[in-house]
N, C-alpha and C positions, 0 to 999 in steps of 0.2 A: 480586396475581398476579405471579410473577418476569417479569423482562424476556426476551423472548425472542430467542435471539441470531442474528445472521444473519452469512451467509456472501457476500462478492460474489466470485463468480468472473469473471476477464476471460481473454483472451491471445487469440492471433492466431488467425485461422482455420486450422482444420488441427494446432493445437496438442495437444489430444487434449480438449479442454471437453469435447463429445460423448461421447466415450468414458467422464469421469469422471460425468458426470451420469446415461448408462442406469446405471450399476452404482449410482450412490446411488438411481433409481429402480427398479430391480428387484432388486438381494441382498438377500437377508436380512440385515443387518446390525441389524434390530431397531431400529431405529431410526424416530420416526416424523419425517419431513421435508416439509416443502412446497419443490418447487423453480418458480423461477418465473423464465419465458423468453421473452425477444424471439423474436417472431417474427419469423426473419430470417433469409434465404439458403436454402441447399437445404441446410446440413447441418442441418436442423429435423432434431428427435429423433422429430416428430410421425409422421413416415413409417414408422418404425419400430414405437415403442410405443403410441402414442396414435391413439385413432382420429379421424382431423381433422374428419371432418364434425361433431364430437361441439358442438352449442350452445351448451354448460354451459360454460364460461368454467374448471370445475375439474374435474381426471381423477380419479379414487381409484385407485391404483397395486396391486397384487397384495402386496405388500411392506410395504403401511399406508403408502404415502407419497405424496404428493400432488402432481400436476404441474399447473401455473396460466400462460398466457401474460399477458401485459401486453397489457389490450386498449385501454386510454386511457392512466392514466399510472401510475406506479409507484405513487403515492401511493394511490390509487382500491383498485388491487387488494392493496396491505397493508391497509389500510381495512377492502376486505372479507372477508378473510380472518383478522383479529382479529376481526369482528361472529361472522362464524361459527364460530370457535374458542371463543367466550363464551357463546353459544346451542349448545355442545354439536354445531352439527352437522358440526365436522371437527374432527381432531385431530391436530395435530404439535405438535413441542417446537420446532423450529429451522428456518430459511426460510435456503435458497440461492438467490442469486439471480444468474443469467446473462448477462452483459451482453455485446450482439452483439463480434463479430472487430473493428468496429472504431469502437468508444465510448469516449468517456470514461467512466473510472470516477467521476468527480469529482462530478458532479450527482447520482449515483445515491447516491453516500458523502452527500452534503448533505440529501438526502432527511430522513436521519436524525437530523442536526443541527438544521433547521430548519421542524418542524412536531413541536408540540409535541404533540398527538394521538402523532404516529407516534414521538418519543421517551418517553411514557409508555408505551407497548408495545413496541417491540424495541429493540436493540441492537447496535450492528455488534461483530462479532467480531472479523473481518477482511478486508481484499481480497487475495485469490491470484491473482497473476499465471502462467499456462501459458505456456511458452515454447517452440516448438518448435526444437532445437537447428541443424538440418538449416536451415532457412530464414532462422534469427534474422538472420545479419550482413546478409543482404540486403535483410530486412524493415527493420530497425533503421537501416540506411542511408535507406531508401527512405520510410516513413511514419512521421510524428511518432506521429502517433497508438500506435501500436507502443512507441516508445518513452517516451510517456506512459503506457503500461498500467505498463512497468517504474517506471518513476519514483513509482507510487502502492501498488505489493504490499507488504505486509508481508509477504507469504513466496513466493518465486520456484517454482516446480517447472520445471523441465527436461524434456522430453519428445525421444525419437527421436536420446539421445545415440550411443544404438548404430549411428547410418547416418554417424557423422562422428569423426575421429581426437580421440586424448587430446588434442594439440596445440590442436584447433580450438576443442574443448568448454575447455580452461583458459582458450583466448583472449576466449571467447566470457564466461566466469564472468567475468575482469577487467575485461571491459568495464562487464559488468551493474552490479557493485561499484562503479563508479565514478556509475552511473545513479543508485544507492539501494545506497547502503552499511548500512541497516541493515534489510532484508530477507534471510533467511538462504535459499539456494540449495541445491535439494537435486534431484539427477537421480532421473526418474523413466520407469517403461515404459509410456508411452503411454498416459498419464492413470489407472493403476494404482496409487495410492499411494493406502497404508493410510488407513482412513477419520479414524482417531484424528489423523494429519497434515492434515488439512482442514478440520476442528472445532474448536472449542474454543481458536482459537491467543490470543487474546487480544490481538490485536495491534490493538487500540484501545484496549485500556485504560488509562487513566492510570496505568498500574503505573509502578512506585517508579523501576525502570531503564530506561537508555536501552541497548539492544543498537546499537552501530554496528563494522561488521566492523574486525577487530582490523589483516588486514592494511592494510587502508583508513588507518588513523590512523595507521601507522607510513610509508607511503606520503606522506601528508600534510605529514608533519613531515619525514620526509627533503629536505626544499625548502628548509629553512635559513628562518630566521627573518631575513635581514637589518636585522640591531640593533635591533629593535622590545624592547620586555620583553617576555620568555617567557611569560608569562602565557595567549598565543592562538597558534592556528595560521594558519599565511599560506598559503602552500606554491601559489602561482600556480600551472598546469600551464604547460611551455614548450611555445610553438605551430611548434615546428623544425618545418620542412617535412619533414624525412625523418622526424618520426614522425605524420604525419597516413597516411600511406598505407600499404597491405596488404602490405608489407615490413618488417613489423615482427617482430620473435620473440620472440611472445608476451609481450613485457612492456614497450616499446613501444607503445601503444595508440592508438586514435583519441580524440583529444581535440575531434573536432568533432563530437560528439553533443552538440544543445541541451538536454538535461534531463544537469543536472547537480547534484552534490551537495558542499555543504563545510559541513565544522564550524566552530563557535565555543567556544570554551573558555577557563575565569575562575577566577581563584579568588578575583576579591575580588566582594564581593557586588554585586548590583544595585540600586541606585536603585531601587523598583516602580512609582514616580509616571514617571519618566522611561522605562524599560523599556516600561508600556502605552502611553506617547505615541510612540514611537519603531516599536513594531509593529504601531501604529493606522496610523500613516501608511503603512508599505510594504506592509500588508493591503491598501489604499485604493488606493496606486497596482499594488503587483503580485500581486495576488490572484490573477488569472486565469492568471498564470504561475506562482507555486506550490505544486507539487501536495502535496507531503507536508511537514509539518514539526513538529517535538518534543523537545522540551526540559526536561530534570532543572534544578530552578535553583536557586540559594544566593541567598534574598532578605535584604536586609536589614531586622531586626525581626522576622523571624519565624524559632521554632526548629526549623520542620520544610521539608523540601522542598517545590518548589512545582511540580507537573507540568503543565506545557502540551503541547497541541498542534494540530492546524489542517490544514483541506484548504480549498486556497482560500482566501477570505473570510473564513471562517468557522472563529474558535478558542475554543480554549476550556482551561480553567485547573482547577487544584484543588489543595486543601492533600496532602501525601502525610505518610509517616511523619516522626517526629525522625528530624535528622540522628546518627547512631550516634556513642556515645563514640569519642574518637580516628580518626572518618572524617573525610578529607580534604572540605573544603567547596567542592565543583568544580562552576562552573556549565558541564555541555554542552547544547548544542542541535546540531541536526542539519535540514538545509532543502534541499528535495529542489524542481526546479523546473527552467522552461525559460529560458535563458538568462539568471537572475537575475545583477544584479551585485554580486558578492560583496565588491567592498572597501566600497561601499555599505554593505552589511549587516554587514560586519565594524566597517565605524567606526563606525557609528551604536550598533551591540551595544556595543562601546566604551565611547563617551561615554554609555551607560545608566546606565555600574558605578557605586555612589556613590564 
């Protein structure tokens, strides 16, 4: 049986979740889906479409799609919803999965890493982060948590950019960019994006490339290397007091948001003995700080690419294609986290390379 791929949706409350969720449970979009949702707060969907006294732990949707809350733990209810997918007695292809305004996505993503039951049947697609444009600078200031959703999306959506100036929404994209540079940012009307941008993005897969935003790298590198060999990017951000605060023009930023993201970049290959002991150890101590991170790598001894990547704790590796005639043999990684210390990480990435 193919693996069946799942969606985690997170963002803030009031983002538009709600909004994106009745439409994948009631359009016709032919699609058959299980979504499956904490129960949590009053913007429940339950009041609307589901009738809540219902006992049955699973809804059958008008649309052939299935709505399920989480009544013990995540694990329980993928559990039982593969049993019955097997016994014929429900049917979807693909499970959304909703995680309250203000979760971690992190344990829900490990879910799937670490329970081998539940990685022979699904697999994460991706996590989308909802943002709502209107609230974000104040959310993002005010709860981590907030800006831990950002820090873990593979793909951003923007919601309710219509209630706030070009100016705000640019300032507002720069900042994100800086949170997780290699989620692509895309506005949207109030949880109204097309179903094909919400599916199938692939942004777990060990694919070949590493997408990290392009302005992001030029940003990076404008910091000067001082005297190091060019081989890596440094690029400290400076902590001037006149660019921490809300007087900035738009390109000036806040550089005091703790989820923060920086590249490493090689061309001479890595060590793999020294590489696994090196991110054995900062797994060990900074696991829980961070959230996202993945890397295209030039190993030494082998002719083909080596794709890693990790949430938390917990990473994981694989051979990818040959490296192409005449491609440059460039090791990047990308490490997405809360207040990691990057010359840490930078030196150690270092002393990996054989």
């Amino acid at each position: 049986m193919a693996l069946i791929p799942v969606t985690i949706l997170t963002g803030f409350l009031g983002s538009g979740k709600t909004t994106l969720l009745k439409r994948l449970l009631s359009e016709a979009h032919g699609q058959k889906i299980a979504v499956i949702e904490n129960e949590f707060g009053e913007e429940n969907i339950d009041n609307d479409i589901l009738v809540t006294e219902s006992k049955e732990q699973i809804v059958q949707m008008s649309n052939g799609c299935i709505c399920c809350t989480i009544r013990e733990d995540l694990r329980e209810t993928l559990q039982l919803l593969a049993a019955k997918k097997r016994k014929n007695l429900l049917e979807f292809d693909r499970i959304v999965i909703e995680t309250t305004g203000v979760a971690d996505p992190g344990p829900v993503a490990q879910t799937f890493f670490m329970d081998e039951e539940i990685a022979e049947t699904y697999l994460i697609d991706s996590i989308i982060t909802l943002v709502d444009a209107k609230h974000a600078p104040q959310q993002l200031n005010d709860r981590q948590e907030a800006r831990r959703q950002v820090g873990f999306a593979d793909q951003i959506f923007l919601s309710k950019t219509d209630l706030v100036s070009k100016e705000e929404t640019d300032a507002l994209i720069h900042r994100l960019k800086h949170m997780n540079p290699r989620a692509p940012i895309k506005a949207v009307h109030f949880g109204e994006v097309p179903l094909n941008e919400v599916l199938d993005l692939r942004g777990f897969n060990l694919s070949a490339k590493l997408d990290i935003d392009p302005e992001f790298l030029q940003e990076e590198e404008g910091h000067g290397d001082h005297g190091h060999d060019h081989d890596h990017v440094h690029g400290e951000h400076c902590n001037h007091p006149s660019h921490q605060h809300g007087h900035d023009h738009g390109h000036h930023h806040h550089h005091d948001d703790d989820v923060k993201s920086f590249v490493f970049r090689s061309d001479r290959p890595f060590d793999p003995a020294k590489l696994e002991d090196f991110l054995g150890a900062i797994v060990n101590i900074y696991g829980p700080r961070m959230l996202r991170y993945k890397g295209v790598l030039h190993m030494k001894g082998t002719e083909r690419k080596v794709i890693f990547q990790g949430v938390h704790q917990l990473m994981g590796s694989d051979l990818g294609p040959q490296w192409a005639e005449g491609e440059a043999r460039t090791s990047k990684m990308v490490f997405i986290g809360i207040d990691l210390p990057k010359d840490i990480f930078l030196q150690g990435l270092e002393q990996s390379l054989a």
